[in-house]
SEMITI-808897 format. One record per residue (C-alpha): residue number from 0; residue in one letter; x, y negated, z. Coordinates in nm, 4 decimals, decimal comma, padded with zeros to 6 digits. Each point is the difference from the previous one (the first is absolute). Layout:
<rs>
    i  aa         X         Y         Z
  NUM   A         X         Y         Z
...
</rs>
This chain:
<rs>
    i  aa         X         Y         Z
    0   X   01,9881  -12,0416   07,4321
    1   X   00,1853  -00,2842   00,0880
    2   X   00,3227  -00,1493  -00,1831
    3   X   00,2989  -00,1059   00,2117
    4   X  -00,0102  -00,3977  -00,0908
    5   X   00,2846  -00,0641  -00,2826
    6   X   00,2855  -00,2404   00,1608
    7   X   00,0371  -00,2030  -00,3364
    8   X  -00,3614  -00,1185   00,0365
    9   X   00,0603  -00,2885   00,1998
   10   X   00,2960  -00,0577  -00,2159
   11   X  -00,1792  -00,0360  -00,3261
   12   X  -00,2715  -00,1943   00,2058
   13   X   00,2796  -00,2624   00,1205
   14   X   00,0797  -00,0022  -00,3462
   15   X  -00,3334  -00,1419  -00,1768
   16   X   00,0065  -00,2767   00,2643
   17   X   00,1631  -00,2783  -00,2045
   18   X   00,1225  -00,2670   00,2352
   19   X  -00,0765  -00,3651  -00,0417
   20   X   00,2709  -00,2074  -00,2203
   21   X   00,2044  -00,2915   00,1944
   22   X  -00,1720  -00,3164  -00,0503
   23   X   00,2616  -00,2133  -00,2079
   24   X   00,0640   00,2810  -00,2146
   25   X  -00,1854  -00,1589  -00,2854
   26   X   00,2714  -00,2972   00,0432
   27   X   00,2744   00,1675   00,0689
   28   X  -00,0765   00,1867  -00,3317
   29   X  -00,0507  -00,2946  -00,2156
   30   X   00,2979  -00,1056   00,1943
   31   X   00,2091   00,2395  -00,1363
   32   X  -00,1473   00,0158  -00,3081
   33   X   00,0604  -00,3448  -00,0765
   34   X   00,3648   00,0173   00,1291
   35   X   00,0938   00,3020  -00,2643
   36   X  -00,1467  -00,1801  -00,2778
   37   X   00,3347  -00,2892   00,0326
   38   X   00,2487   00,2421   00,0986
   39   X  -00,0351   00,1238  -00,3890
   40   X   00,2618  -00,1828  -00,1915
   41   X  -00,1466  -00,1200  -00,3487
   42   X   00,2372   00,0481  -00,2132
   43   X   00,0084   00,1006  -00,3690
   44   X   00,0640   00,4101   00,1165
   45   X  -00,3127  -00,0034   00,2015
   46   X  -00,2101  -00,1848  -00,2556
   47   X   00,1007   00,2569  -00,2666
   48   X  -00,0805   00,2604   00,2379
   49   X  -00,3528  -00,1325   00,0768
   50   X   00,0055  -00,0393  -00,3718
   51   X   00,0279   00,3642  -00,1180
   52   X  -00,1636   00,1229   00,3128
   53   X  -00,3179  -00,0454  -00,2024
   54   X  -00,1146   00,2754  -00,1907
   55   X  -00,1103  -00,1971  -00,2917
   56   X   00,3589  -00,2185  -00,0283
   57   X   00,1759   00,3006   00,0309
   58   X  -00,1761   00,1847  -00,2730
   59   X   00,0128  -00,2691  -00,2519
   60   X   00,3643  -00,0766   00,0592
   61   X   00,0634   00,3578  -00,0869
   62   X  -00,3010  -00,0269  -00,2939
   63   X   00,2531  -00,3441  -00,1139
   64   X   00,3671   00,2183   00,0199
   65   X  -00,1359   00,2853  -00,1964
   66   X  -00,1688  -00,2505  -00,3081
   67   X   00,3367  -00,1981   00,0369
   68   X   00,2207   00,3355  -00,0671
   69   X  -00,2229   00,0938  -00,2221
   70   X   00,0307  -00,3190  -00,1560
   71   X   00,3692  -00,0490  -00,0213
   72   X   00,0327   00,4187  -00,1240
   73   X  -00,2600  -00,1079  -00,3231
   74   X   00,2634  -00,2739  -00,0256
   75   X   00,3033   00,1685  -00,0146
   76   X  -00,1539   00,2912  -00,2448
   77   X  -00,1187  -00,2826  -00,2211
   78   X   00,3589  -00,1638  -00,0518
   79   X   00,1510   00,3336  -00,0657
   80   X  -00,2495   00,0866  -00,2468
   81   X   00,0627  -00,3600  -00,1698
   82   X   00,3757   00,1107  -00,0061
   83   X  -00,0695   00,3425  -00,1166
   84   X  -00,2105  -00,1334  -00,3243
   85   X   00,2515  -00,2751  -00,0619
   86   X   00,2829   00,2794   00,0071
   87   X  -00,2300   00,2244  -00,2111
   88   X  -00,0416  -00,2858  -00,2495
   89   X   00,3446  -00,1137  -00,0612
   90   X   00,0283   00,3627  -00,0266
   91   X  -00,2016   00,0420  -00,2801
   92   X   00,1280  -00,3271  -00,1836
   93   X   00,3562   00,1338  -00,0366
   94   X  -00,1292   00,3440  -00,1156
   95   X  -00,1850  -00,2172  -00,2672
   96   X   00,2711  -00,1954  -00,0437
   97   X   00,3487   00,0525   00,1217
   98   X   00,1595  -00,2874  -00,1199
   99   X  -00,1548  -00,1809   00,2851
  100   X   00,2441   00,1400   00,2283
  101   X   00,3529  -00,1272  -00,1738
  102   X   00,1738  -00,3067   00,1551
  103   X  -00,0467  -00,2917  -00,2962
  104   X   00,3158  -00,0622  -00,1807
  105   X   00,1788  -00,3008   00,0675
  106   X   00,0595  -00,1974  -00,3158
  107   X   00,3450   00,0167  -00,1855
  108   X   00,1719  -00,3066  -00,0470
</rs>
């Protein structure tokens, strides 16, 4: 039994056929290529940009914020802390001793 022939065959075979390329297209690549390369502007947005478009720069910049919060918030704990003991010690010294708290008397003449 024969099979009516399928009208996208010759389609599909026109299709595999890759035609040939120009023959400055090489230069007229580099061409362009080498044109796009000065239209960038260098200035200090783009260089920050090709910066933290690295994976590694980005991940230790972030690595660098979160040690320097950390940093500062181990900072600021610590000097409350000092301030709480210091409060909690001249606490205890006028419970000892509560004469530490009256003004000194000024001398009569």
């Amino acid at each position: 039994m024969n099979t009516p022939p399928d009208p996208l065959d010759p389609l599909l075979d026109r299709w595999s056929q890759v035609p040939e390329p120009p023959a400055r297209l090489a230069a007229n690549v580099w061409q362009k290529i080498a044109t796009q390369k000065d239209s960038v502007p260098e200035g200090w947005r783009n260089v920050l940009e090709s910066w933290f478009g690295r994976p590694v720069v980005a991940v230790g910049f972030v690595a660098a914020c979160a040690v320097a919060g950390l940093f500062v918030a181990e900072m600021r704990v610590s000097h409350l802390q000092r301030e709480r003991s210091a409060q909690l010690a001249r606490s205890y010294l006028l419970l000892i001793d509560p004469l530490l708290n009256t003004p000194p008397e000024e001398p009569r003449p």
